[in-house]
C-alpha positions in Angstrom: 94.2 74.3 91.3 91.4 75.5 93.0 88.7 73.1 94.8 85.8 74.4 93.5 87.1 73.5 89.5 85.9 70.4 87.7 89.4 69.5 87.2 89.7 68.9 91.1 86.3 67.5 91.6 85.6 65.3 88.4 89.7 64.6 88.1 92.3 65.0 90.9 89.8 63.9 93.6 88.7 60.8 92.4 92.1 59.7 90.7 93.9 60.4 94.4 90.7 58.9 96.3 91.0 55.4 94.1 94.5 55.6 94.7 93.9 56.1 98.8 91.2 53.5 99.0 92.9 50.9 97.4 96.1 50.8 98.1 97.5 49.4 101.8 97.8 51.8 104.9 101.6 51.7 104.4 101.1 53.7 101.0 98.1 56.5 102.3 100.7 59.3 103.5 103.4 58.7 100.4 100.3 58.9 98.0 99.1 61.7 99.8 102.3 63.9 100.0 102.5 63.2 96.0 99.2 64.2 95.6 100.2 67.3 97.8 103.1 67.9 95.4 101.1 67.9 92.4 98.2 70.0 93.9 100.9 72.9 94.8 103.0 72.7 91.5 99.5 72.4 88.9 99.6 76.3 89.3 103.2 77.5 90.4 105.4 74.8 89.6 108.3 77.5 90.0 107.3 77.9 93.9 107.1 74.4 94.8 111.5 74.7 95.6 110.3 77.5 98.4 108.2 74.8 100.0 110.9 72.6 99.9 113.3 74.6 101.1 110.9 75.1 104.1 110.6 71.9 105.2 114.3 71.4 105.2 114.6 74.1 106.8 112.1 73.0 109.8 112.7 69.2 109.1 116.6 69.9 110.3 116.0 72.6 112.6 113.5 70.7 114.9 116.5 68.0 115.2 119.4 70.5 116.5 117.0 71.5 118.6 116.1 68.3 120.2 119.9 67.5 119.5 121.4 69.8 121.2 119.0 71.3 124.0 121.9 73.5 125.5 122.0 75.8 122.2 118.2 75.1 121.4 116.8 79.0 122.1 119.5 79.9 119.7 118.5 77.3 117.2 114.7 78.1 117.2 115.9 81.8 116.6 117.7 81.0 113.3 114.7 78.4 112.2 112.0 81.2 113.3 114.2 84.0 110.9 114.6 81.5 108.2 110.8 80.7 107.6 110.0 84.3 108.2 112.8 85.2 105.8 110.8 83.9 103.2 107.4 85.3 104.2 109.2 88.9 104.6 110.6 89.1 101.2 107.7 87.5 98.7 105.0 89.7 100.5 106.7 92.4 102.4 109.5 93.2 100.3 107.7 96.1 97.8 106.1 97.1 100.3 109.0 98.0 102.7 111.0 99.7 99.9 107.9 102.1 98.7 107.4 103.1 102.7 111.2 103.6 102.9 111.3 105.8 99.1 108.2 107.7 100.9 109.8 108.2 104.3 113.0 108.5 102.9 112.7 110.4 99.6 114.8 107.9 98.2 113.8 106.0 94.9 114.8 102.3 95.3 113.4 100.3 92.3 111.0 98.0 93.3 111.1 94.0 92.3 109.4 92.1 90.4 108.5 89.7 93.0 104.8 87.3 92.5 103.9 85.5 96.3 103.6 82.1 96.0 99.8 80.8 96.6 99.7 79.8 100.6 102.8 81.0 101.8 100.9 82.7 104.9 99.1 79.4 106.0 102.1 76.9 105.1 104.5 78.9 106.8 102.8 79.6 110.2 102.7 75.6 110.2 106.2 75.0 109.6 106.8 77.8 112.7 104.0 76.1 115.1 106.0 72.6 114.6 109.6 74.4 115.6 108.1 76.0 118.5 106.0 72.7 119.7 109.2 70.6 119.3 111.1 73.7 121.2 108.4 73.9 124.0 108.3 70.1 124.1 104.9 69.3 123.1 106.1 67.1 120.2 109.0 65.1 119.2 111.0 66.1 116.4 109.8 64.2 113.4 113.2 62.0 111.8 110.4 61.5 109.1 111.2 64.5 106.8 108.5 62.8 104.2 106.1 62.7 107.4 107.0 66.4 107.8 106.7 67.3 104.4 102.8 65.9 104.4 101.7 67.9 107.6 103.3 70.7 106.0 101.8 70.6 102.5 99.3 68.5 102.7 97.1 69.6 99.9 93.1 70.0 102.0 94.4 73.0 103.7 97.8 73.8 102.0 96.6 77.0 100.0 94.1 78.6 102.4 94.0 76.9 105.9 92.8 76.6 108.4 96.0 76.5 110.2 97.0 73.1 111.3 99.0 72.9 114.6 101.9 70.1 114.5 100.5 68.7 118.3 96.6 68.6 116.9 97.9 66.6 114.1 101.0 64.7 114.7 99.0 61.5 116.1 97.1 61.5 112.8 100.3 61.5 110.5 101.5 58.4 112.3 98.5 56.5 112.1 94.6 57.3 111.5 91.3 55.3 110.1 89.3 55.8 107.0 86.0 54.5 107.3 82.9 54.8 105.3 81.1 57.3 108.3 84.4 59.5 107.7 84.3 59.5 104.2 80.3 60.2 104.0 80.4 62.9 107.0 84.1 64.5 104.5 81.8 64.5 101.4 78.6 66.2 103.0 81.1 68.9 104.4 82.7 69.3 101.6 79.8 69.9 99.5 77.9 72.7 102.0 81.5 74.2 101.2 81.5 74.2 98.1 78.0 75.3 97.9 78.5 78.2 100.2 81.3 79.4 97.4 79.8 78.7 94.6 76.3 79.8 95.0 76.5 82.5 97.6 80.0 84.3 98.0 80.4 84.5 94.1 77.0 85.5 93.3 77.9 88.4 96.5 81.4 88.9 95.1 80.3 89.7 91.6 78.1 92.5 93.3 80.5 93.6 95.3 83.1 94.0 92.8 80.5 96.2 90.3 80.6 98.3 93.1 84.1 98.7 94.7 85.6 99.5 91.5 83.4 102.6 90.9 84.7 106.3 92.8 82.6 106.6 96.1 81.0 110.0 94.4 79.3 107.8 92.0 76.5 105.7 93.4 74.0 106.2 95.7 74.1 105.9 100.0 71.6 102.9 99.2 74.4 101.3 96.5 77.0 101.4 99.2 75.0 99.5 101.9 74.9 97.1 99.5 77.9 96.9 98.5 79.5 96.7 102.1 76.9 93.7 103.0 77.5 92.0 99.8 81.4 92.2 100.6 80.8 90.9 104.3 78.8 87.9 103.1 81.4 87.5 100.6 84.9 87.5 102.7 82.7 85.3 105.1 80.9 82.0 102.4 84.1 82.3 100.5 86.3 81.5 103.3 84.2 79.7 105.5 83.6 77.3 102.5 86.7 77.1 101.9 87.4 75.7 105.2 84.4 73.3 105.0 86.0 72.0 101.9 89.1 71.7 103.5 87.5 69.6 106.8 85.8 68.0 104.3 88.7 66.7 102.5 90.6 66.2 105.6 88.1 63.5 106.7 87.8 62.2 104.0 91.6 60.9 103.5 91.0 60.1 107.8 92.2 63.4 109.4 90.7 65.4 111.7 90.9 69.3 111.7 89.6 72.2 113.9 86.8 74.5 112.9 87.7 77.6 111.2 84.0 79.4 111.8 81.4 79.1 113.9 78.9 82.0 113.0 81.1 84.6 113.5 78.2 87.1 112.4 75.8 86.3 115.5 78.2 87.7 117.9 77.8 90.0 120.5 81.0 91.6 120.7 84.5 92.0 119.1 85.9 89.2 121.8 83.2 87.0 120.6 83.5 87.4 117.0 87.5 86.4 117.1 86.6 83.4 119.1 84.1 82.6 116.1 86.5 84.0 113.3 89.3 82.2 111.5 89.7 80.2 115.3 92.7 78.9 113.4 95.0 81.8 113.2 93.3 83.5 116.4 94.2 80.6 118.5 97.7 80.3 116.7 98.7 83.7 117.7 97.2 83.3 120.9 99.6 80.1 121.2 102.6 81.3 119.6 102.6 85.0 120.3 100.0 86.2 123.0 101.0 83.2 125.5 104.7 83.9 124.3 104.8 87.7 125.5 103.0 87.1 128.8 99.5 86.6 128.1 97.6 88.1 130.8 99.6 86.4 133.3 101.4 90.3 133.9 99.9 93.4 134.5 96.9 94.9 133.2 99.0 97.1 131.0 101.2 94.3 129.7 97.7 92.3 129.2 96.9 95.8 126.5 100.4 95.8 125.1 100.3 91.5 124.3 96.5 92.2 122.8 97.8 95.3 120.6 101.0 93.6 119.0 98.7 90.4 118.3 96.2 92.7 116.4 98.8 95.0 114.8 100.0 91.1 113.6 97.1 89.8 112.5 96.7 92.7 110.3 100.2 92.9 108.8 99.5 89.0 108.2 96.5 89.4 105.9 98.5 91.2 103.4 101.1 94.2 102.4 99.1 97.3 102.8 98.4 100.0 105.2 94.9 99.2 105.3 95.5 96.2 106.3 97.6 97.2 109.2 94.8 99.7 110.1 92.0 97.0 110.0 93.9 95.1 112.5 94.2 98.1 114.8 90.5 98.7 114.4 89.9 95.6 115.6 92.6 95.8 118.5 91.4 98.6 119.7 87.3 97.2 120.6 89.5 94.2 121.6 91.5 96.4 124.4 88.6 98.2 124.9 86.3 95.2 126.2 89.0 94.0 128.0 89.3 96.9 129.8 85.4 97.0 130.2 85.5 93.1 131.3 83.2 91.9 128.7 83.5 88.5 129.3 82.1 89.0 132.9 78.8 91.2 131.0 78.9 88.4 128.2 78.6 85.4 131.2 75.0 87.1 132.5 71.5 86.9 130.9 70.7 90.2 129.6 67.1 91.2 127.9 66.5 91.1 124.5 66.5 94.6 123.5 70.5 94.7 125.1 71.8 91.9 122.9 69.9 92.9 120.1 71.9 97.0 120.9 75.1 94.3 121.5 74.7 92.5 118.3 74.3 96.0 116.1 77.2 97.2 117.6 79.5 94.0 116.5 78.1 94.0 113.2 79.1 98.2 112.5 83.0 96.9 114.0 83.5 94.6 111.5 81.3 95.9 108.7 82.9 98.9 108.9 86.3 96.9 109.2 85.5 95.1 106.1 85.3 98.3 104.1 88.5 99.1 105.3 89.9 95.7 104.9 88.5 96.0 100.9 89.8 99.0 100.0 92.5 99.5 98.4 93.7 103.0 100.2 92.5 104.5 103.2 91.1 107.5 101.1 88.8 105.1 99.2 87.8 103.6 102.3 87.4 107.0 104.0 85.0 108.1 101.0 83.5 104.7 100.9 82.6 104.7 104.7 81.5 108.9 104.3 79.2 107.9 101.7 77.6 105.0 103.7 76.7 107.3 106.4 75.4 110.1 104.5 78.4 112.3 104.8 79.8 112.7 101.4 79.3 115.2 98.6 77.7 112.7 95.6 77.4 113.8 92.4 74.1 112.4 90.7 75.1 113.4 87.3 77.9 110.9 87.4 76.1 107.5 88.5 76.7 105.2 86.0 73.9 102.6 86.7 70.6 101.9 88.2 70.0 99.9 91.1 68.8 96.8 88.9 72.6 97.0 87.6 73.9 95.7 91.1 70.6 93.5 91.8 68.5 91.2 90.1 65.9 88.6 91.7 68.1 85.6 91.7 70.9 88.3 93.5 67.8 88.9 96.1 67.1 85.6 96.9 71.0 84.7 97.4 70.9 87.9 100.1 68.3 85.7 102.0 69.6 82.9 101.8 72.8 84.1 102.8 71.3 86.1 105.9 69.8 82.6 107.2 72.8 80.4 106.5 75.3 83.0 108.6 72.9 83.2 111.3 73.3 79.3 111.6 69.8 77.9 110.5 71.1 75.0 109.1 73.9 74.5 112.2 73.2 71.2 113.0 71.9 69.5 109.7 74.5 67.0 109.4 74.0 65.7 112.8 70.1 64.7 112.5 69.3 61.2 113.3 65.7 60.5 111.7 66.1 58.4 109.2 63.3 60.5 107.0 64.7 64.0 107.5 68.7 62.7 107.1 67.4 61.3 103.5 65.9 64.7 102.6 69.2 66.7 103.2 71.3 64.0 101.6 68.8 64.5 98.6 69.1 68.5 99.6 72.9 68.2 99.0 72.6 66.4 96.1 70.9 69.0 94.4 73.3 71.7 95.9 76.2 69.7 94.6 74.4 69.7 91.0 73.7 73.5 91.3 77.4 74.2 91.9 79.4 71.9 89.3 76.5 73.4 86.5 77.6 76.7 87.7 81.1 76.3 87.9 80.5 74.9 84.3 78.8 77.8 83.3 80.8 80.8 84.5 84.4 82.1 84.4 84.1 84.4 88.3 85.5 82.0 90.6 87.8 83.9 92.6 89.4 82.4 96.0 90.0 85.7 98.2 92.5 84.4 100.6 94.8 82.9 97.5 95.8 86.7 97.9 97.0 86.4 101.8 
C-alpha cells in the first residue's frame, strides 16, 4: 500500500486514526502494530513470515545477550548473521551467482527470488536494536509485541528513514498525542505528499521517456534534461516520502529524525551526506564507521573506515555494479576532502564567487552520481555521461522525438518550482507565527492536498523509487 493512494488516505488512515483517538492509551501500540501488520501484508502477504521471523530473531537475541553477558560478543555475532542472512539472500543472491558464472565460467541457474518491499530499512532497525542492547544503550525489550511495533511500525516500515532503537524506545513505552502533534503530522505529511505527487512524478515521467532511449538518440540538450529531471526526482520522491513518514509518526505521537535537509545547497560532498538520507549516513556512521575506529586511528585507518562505509552504502542501495560504483564515487570526494580538511575551509567565510565555484562542484559529484546510480550498466551510464558533455558520436537520423515530447508548459513550471522548493524557499513555513500568514499556508496546503488526491485520481504513474532498495 503505498501512502500516496486513496486507499491509504481516504481508507486505512482514517479507519486506524478513529481507532487511535478513541480508544484508551493502553490500546495505541496493539492498534498500531495491527495496523502495521495489515499495512505490510496489503501487498506481500507471503513476506510478512520474514518480518516475523526477524523480530524473533532480535526479540530473543537481545535477551541472551543481556542474559548471558559472558558469551554476548558471540551472541550478537549469530543475531548480526541471522538478519543479514536474510538481506543477503532476497537481494544479493542472483547477483552473487551471475558474478561467480562470470568470474568463474560456471553456469549456476539463477532463482526465482522477488525482495520483499522494505527489507533494507526494517532490517538495519532490527540490527541497530541488537547492537544498542549489546553496547548498552538500551535494555532488552521482554515486550516482543513492543519490539515488533518499533520494528514494523507501518510510517516508516517500507522506506525509512531509519529509526534507531535508543531515539525511539522512550516513545514505545509511553508518548502524547495532542491536537499541536496531530495538526504539525498532517501539514508534514501533506508537503510530502505534495512534493511526490506534483513534482517527482511529473520529473520521473520525463526522466523515464528519456532513460529508456540509447544515449545515440537524443540530443546533448535532451540529456541535461534528463539528468536534472532524474536528480529532482530521486530527491521530492524520497524526501516526501520521509515527510510523509514524520508526518505520520507525529501524528500517532512519535517523534522521528530528519531524513533531508536541502541536500542540493551544499557546498561539498561532506556536506551533502550530512544533508542526505541523515538516517542511514548517521546509522553507518554509528554502527560501522564508529565500530571500525572512526577517526580515533591514524590518518590511514580514518581513509580505510570512510572507504568500506561508502563501498556499503553503495552495495545497500541495491544489487548492481553500478550501484557499488556510485558509492565509490562518492567515497572517493569523501576521502579526498578529508584529506584536504574541508571542514576547516567549510568553518571560514569565503566570497561569493568561491561558494558559488564550491556549490557547482557538489552539484556535477552527485549529478553525475545520479546518472550512474540510474543506469542500468555502466556502459549506459558511460554513454549517457559522454553524451552530456559533448563527447559522444549521436546519430541525428535516429532521434525519435522533439524536445516538446520530453517538455510541455505545465513540465516547465514543475522545473521552477522544483528548483525553489530544493533550494529551501519555503524552509521554515510551518513554523510562522502571524496569525494572517499561518492562515494563508494552511489554505496553501489545502489546495496542495486537493491538487494531489485529483491527481492521484487521475493518473496510473505513481512509482515509489526506494520500494526497489
Amino acid at each position: 500500500m503505498l501512502f500516496s493512494s486513496m486507499t491509504f488516505i481516504y481508507v486505512f488512515l482514517p479507519i486506524v486514526l478513529l481507532l487511535y483517538l478513541i480508544t484508551k492509551k493502553e490500546l495505541h501500540n496493539p492498534i498500531l502494530l495491527a495496523a502495521s501488520i495489515i499495512f505490510y501484508a496489503w501487498g506481500e502477504p507471503k513476506y510478512l513470515a520474514i518480518m516475523l521471523l526477524t523480530i524473533l530473531i532480535n526479540y530473543f537475541g537481545a535477551l541472551l545477550i543481556e542474559k548471558k553477558p559472558n558469551h554476548k560478543k558471540y551472541i550478537l555475532v549469530i543475531t548480526i548473521l541471522a538478519n543479514l542472512g536474510f538481506l543477503i539472500y532476497f537481494k544479493y543472491f542472483n547477483f552473487l551467482i551471475t558474478n561467480c558464472n562470470n568470474l568463474f565460467h560456471s553456469n549456476i541457474s539463477a532463482l526465482d527470488i522477488i525482495m520483499p518491499i522494505g527489507i533494507s530499512f526494517y532490517t538495519f532497525q532490527a540490527l541497530s536494536y541488537v547492537i544498542d542492547v549489546f553496547r548498552g544503550e538500551a535494555k532488552a525489550q521482554h515486550d516482543i509485541y513492543k519490539l515488533a511495533l518499533y520494528i514494523c511500525l507501518f510510517p516508516q516500515l517500507i522506506a525509512g528513514p531509519i529509526v534507531k532503537y535508543h531515539d525511539v524506545a522512550d516513545q514505545i513505552e509511553d508518548r502524547e498525542v495532542n491536537f499541536d502533534k496531530v495538526n504539525l503530522g498532517v501539514k508534514r505529511f501533506i508537503i510530502g505528499l505534495s512534493k511526490k505527487v506534483l513534482i517527482a512524478n511529473t520529473m520521473g515521467a520525463i526522466a523515464d521517456k528519456i532513460f529508456v532511449q540509447d544515449p545515440h538518440t537524443f540530443s546533448h540538450a535532451v540529456a541535461w534534461i534528463g539528468s536534472v529531471a532524474y536528480t529532482f526526482q530521486l530527491y521530492f520522491d524520497f524526501s516526501g516520502y520521509s515527510d510523509m513518514a514524520i508526518g505520520l509518526g507525529l501524528i500517532f505521537g512519535f517523534k522521528f529524525m530528519e531524513n533531508f535537509n536541502y541536500p542540493y545547497i551544499s557546498k561539498s560532498v561532506t556536506e551533502f551526506w550530512r544533508r542526505w538520507h541523515i538516517s542511514l549516513s548517521t546509522w553507518f556512521k554509528q554502527y560501522v564507521y564508529i565500530s571500525l575506529g572512526g577517526n580515533r586511528l591514524s590518518k590511514l585507518k580514518t581513509i580505510r573506515n570512510l572507504g568500506i562505509v561508502f563501498l556499503l552504502t553503495g552495495i545497500w542501495h541495491g544489487a548492481e555494479w553500478t550501484f557499488v560504483i556510485w558509492g565509490i564515487w562518492h567515497g572517493f570526494f569523501i576521502i579526498t576532502e578529508k584529506i584536504l580538511n574541508i571542514k576547516e575551509f567549510d568553518s571560514k567565510p569565503h566570497k561569493w564567487y568561491v561558494n558559488s565555484l564550491r556549490h557547482l562542484y557538489c552539484i556535477s559529484v552527485f549529478v553525475i552520481g545520479w546518472i550512474i546510480f540510474r543506469a542500468d550498466n555502466m556502459k549506459y551510464a558511460w554513454d549517457y555521461l559522454m553524451n552530456m558533455f559533448g563527447l559522444l558520436h549521436l546519430r541525428p537520423q535516429e532521434f525519435l522525438y522533439t524536445m516538446g515530447y520530453y517538455v510541455d508548459n505545465i513540465e516547465i513550471i514543475t522545473f521552477v518550482a522544483a528548483i525553489l522548493c530544493a533550494a529551501g524557499l519555503f524552509k521554515n513555513m510551518l513554523e510562522v507565527k502571524n496569525k494572517v500568514a499561518r492562515g494563508f499556508i494552511n489554505f496553501w496546503l489545502l489546495i496542495l492536498f486537493f491538487l494531489s488526491t485529483i491527481t492521484i485520481a487521475a493518473s496510473t504513474y505513481n512509482p515509489f523509487i526506494y520500494f526497489r532498495f
